[in-house]
C-alpha positions as CSV (number, residue, x, y, z in Angstrom):
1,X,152.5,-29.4,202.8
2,X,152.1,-27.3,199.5
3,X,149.0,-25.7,198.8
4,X,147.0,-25.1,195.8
5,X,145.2,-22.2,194.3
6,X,142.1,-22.9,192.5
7,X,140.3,-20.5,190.7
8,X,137.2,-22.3,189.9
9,X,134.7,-20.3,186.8
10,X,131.4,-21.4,185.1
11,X,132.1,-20.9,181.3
12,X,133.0,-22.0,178.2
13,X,135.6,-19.3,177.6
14,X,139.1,-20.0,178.6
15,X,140.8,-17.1,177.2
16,X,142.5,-15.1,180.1
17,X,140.6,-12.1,180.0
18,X,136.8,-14.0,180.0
19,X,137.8,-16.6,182.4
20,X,138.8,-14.6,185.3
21,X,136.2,-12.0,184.7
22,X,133.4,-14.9,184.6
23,X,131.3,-15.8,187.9
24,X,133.3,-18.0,189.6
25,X,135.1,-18.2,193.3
26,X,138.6,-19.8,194.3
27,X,139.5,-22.1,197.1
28,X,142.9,-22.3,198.8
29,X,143.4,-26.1,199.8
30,X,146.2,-28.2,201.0
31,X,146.4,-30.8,198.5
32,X,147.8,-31.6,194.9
33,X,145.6,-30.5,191.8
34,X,144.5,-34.1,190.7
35,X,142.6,-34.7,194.4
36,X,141.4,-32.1,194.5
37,X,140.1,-31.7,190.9
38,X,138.7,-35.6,191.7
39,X,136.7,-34.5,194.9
40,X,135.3,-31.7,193.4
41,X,134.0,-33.8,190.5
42,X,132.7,-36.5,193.2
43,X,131.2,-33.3,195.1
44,X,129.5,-31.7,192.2
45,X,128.6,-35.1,190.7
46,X,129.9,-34.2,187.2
47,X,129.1,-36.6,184.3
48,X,132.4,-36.1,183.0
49,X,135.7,-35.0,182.9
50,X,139.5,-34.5,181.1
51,X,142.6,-32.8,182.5
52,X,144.0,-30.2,179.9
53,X,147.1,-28.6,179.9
54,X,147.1,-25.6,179.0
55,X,150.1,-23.2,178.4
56,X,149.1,-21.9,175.3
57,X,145.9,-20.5,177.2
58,X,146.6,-19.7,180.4
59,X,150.4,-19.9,180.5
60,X,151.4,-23.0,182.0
61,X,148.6,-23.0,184.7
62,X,146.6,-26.9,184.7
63,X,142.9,-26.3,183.5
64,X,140.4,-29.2,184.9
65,X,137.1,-28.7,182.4
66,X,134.1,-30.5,183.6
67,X,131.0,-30.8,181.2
68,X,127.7,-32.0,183.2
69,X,124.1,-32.4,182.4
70,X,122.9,-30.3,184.7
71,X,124.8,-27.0,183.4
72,X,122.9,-26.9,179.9
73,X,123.1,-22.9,180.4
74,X,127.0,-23.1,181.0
75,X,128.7,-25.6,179.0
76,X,131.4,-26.9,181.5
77,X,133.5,-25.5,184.9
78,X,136.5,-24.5,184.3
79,X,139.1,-25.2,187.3
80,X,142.7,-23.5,186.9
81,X,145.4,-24.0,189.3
82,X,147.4,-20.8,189.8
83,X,149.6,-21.4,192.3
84,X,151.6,-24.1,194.3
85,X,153.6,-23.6,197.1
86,X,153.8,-21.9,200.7
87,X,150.4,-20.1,201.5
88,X,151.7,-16.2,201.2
89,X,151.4,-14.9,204.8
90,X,152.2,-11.4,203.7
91,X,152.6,-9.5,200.8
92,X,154.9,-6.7,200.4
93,X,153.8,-4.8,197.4
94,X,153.0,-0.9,196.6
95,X,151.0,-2.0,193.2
96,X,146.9,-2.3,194.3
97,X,146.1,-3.5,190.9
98,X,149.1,-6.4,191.4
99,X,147.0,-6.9,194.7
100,X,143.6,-6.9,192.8
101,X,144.9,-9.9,190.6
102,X,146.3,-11.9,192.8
103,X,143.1,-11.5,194.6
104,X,141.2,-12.1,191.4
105,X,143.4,-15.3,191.1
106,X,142.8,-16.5,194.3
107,X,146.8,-16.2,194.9
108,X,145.7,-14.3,198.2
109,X,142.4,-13.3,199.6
110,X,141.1,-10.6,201.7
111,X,142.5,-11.9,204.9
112,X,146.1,-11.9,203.8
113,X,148.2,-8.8,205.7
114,X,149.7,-6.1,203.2
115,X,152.1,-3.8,203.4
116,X,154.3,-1.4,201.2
117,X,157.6,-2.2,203.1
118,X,158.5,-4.7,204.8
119,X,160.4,-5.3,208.2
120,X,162.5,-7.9,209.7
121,X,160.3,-9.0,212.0
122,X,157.5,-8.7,209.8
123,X,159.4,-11.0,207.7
124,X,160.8,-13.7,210.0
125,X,159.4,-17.0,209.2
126,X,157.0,-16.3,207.5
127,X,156.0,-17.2,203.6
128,X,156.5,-13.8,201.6
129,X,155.0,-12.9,198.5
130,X,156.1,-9.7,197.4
131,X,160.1,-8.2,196.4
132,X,162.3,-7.8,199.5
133,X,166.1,-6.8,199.8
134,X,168.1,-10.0,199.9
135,X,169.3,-10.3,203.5
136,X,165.4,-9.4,204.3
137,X,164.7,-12.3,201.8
138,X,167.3,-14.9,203.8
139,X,165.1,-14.4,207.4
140,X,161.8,-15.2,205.1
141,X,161.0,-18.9,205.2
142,X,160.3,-18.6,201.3
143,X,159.6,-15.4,198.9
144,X,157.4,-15.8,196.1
145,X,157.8,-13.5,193.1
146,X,155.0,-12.4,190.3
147,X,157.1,-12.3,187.5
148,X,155.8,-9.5,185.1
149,X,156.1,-9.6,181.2
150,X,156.9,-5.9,180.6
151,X,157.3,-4.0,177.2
152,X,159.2,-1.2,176.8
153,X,156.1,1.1,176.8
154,X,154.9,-1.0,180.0
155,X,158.2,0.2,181.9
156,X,157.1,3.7,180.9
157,X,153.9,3.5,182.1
158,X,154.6,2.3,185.4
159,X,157.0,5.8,185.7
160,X,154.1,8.0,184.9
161,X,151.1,6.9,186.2
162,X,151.6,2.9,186.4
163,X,149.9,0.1,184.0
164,X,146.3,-0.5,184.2
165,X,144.0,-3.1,185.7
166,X,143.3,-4.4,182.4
167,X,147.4,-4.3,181.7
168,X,148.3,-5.8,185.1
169,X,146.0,-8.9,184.2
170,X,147.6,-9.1,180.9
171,X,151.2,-9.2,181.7
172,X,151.0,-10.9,185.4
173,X,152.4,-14.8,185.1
174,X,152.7,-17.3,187.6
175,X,154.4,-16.6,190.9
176,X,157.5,-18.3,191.5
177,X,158.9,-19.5,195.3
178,X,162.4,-19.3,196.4
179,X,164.1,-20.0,199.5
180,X,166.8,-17.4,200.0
181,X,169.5,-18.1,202.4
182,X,172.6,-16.5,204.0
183,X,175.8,-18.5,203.6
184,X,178.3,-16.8,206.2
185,X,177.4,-14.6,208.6
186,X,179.5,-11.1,208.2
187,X,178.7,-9.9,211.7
188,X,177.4,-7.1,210.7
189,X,173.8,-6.6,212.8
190,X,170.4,-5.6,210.9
């Protein structure tokens, strides 16, 4: 089964920026977003609360607000889902501020093995977030991308000393899965 990503903040503030940097935690669970937006209400006990959907602010993720008497100080939790799909069971990535927002994001968590290049039998299998060659990609049991909006002074950046943290948030979007496969087999041995 799918799972979800939910990165789950305590403010009012649902511009990018503010709502990932607010106090907050997110949970990995196997379950669609309504369920689990419904027994989190039921857990918390929240008065209230509306499904939004919100490209405009959080490009294309779902954002669950929930407004409850006893968060006078905070005016409602924010809940955004940031992922669906195969649990990443290794990332292949050289970029550690990509790492830090997926982290941030709850897309992966500590636990989750890294490397900067990947091998066949790392690969084998398993759910891969990260870019791979494509008969690396076909032994993967899915690859997940981060597609990257990137201006022209972005790709220049990442030549000389490579984007920021505060960059890397801004241009990060939702991952995307694929299942790559091989359709003849050219005997050739990797």
């Amino acid at each position: 089964m799918p799972y979800i990503n939910a990165v789950i903040r305590y403010t009012s503030l649902l511009e990018p920026d503010g709502f990932f940097a607010a106090e907050g935690r997110t949970v990995a669970v196997e379950t669609d977003a309504e369920s689990w937006a419904e027994s989190f209400r039921k857990e918390k006990d929240f008065a209230h609360w509306r499904i939004e959907s919100s490209a405009r602010l959080l490009r294309n993720a779902t954002v669950f607000c929930f407004t409850s008497r006893t968060l006078r100080a905070r005016s409602a939790v924010a809940v955004v889902v940031t992922h669906r799909g195969p649990r990443p069971e290794i990332v292949v990535s050289k970029n550690l501020n990509l790492i830090t927002v997926l982290r941030e994001r709850g897309i992966i968590d500590d636990s989750t093995p890294i490397t900067r290049r990947a091998t066949a039998a790392e690969v084998k299998g398993r759910h891969v977030l990260g870019l791979l060659p494509l008969y690396l990609a076909s032994m993967a049991a899915s690859l997940t991308e981060i597609p990257m909006r990137l201006s022209n002074e972005d790709y220049l950046a990442m030549q000389r000393t490579g984007l920021s943290l505060e960059r890397t948030r801004a241009v990060v979007s939702n991952p995307v899965t694929y299942k790559v496969e091989q359709l003849a087999d050219d005997g050739v041995d990797r």
